[in-house]
C-alpha angles and dihedrals in degrees: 000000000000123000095261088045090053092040086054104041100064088060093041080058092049106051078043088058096047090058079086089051094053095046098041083057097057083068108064113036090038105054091085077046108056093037090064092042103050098033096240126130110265088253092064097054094048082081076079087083092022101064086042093061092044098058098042093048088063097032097055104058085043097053088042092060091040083051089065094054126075106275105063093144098050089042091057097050093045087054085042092060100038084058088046085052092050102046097058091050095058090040091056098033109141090200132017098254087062084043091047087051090049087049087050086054099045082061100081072075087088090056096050093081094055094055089040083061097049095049089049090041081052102038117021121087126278091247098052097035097107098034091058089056100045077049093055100039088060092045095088089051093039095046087051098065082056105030087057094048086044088044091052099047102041084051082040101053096031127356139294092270096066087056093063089049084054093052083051091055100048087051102056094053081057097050081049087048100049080047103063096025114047111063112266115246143031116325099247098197095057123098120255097220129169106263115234102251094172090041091056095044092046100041088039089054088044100051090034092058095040099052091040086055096049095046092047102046105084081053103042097037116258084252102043118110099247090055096041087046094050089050090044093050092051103043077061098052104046090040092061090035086065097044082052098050098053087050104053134077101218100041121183074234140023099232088183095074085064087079083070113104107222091041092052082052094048094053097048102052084049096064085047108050091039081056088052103041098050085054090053095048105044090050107043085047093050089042093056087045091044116090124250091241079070082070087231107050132096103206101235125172119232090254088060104033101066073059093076084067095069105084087055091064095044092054095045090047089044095035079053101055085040091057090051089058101044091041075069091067100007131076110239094235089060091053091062098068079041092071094026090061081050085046086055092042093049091049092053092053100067096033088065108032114016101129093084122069092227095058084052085056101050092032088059093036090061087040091059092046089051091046096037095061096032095054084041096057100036098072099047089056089055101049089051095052105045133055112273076243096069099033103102092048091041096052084039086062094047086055095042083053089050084053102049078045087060104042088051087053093054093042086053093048097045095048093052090053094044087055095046105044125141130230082262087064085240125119115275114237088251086055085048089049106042103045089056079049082055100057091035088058089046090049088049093054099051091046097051089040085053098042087060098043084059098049090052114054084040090064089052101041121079111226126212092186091255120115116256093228137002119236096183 
């Protein structure tokens, strides 16, 4: 590629990532929404984010490992359009089981960033390398504090159906982007390996039924059969997906990098802090829509309440420029307790003080430094640790475990609520409390967990006061 090719390719990847942003946005602030429109229970159109989940749960550690393959381009167009296809489904969907298929669609969106990562890891240049993919890891974060504000005043001014035109639109520059941007043919240095057909079909039935299991329970009831029997089934499955995988020699993913210890680290924080940032989402969006008579809400309108997302998407855009400069100095090891402590701050926060705007505000503002810095620094652990040849599958699973993090975050949410629910069918101010104590007490254990890992391998290691990677 030629100097201007490779200037230009980085920020076609990157218009491409947010389209995961812009679609994850169109979940949250939309479900009251959707429920009025298309005349289902509130519980119903929650499928809106639980189909979502579902498919990209089995789309992202199957484009990771495609990613890794030869046709990446081709692989992310074909994602692109698929997403297009979806979107305007759902946009023009005259009830909500055609809407629900255009939402099932929309999730090959959670695969997009591992395949982003593996064109950057291919085709940028050596010296930006790491800084694209610290880039692309904080899109998603950073695309949420937008893609909430655009989602609420497009519902706002006009109705939810203009927001997933919107989402087609936005997706379609970033088809023409990937287009122009990303080299034409085959990539000639990748490996042609025999996809894992078993390892897709086994992983994809685990983590559907795990994560099916997990969304459904506060509805269906934690001991009810279709719950026990979705967590049966999956316990099964992943149980004899793990037994395939270290049999093969071709995996969906390479389980043995996981005895490596900062990839083991980086997956783990990422169960954790999906877990926390869905809680802190969901709430803090539900507290600005809820009314002031609750005692905790601030009575925003959809068109302002999208609005209380924006600060995320400052601190992960300023926490990511940050981690490019300190990578410089600090071990990357060291900058994932960094966020992680943000990530705790930011936990408390809201846990103590969310009834006013301003502490929302605050509250998002440190979220989105935590997150910034940690999804920054977990990639690039990653991609220093394992073969070119596994990276795309081994930053997918990363992803796919931020997902099921997230997932558990909503399920423990929702079942707090559920639990704590006044006669007005609202959230009592205690279910309000305790489940932001929840995700606070989840952010301070990964970031103890992750303290003493730290201490730890920095006693045993020698230093010879060089860093250990560049991010930037």
């Amino acid at each position: 590629m030629t100097e201007p090719e490779r200037s230009s390719l980085v920020p076609a990847l990157v218009f491409a990532a947010l389209s995961t942003a812009v679609v994850s946005s169109l979940g949250m602030l939309l479900v009251p929404t959707i429920s009025r429109e298309m005349e289902v229970s509130v519980s119903s159109a929650q499928w809106m984010l639980t189909i979502n989940l579902l498919v990209g749960a089995v789309a992202t550690p199957v484009m990771g490992r495609l990613s890794d393959g030869p046709h990446k381009k081709r692989l992310l167009l074909t994602a692109l359009w698929v997403i297009l296809v979806g979107s305007v489904l759902a946009a023009a969907a005259p009830n909500f089981a055609v809407f629900l298929a255009g939402r099932a669609l929309q999730g090959l969106t959670y695969g997009i960033v591992p395949v982003t990562i593996a064109l950057a890891r291919r085709y940028a240049s050596a010296d930006t390398v790491r800084s694209s993919i610290s880039s692309l890891s904080v899109t998603v974060a950073t695309g949420l504090g937008l893609g909430y504000p655009l989602t609420g005043i497009i519902a706002g001014l006009f109705d939810f159906r203009f927001a997933f035109w919107f989402a087609a639109l936005f997706t379609v520059a970033g088809i023409i982007a990937v287009y122009r941007a990303v080299p034409a043919g085959p990539d000639e240095r990748a490996p042609r390996l025999p996809f894992d057909g078993t390892g897709a079909g086994l992983l994809g039935l685990g983590l559907g039924t795990l994560l099916l299991g997990v969304s459904e329970g506060p509805s269906w009831g934690w001991r009810s059969p279709g719950v026990i029997g979705a967590f049966s089934v999956a316990a099964l499955a992943m149980t004899a997906w793990v037994r395939a995988e270290l049999r093969t020699w071709f995996p969906l993913v390479n389980l043995r990098v996981l005895r490596i210890g900062e990839v083991l680290l980086a997956n783990g924080t990422a169960i954790g802090l999906g877990a926390a940032l869905y809680i802190g989402l969901s709430i803090s969006s539900l507290v600005a829509q809820a009314p002031t008579s609750t005692g905790y809400g601030v009575a925003l309108p959809v068109f302002w309440a999208g609005f209380v997302m924006l600060p995320l998407s400052a601190g992960s855009f300023v926490a990511n420029r940050l981690v490019r400069r300190l990578a410089r100095r600090i071990p990357l090891a060291t900058l994932l307790p960094i966020g992680a402590g943000f990530v705790a701050a930011a936990g408390a926060v809201l846990w103590i003080a969310h009834t006013e705007l301003w502490q929302l505000l605050i509250g998002m503002l440190v979220f989105g430094l935590g997150m910034g810095a940690s999804y920054a620094a977990m990639p690039a652990l990653i991609a220093r640790s394992v073969a070119t040849r596994e990276l795309g599958s081994s930053v997918s699973f990363n992803q796919v475990l931020r997902t099921v993090g997230s997932s558990f975050g909503t399920a423990v949410a929702g079942a707090v609520l559920a639990a704590n629910t006044a006669p007005d069918l609202r959230p009592t101010g205690a279910g309000i409390s305790t489940t932001f104590a929840i995700g606070a007490l989840i952010c301070a254990a990964v970031f103890i967990a992750l303290l003493i890992y730290t201490l730890i391998t920095r006693s045993r290691r020698p230093t010879d006061g060089r860093p250990d990677a560049l991010v930037g």
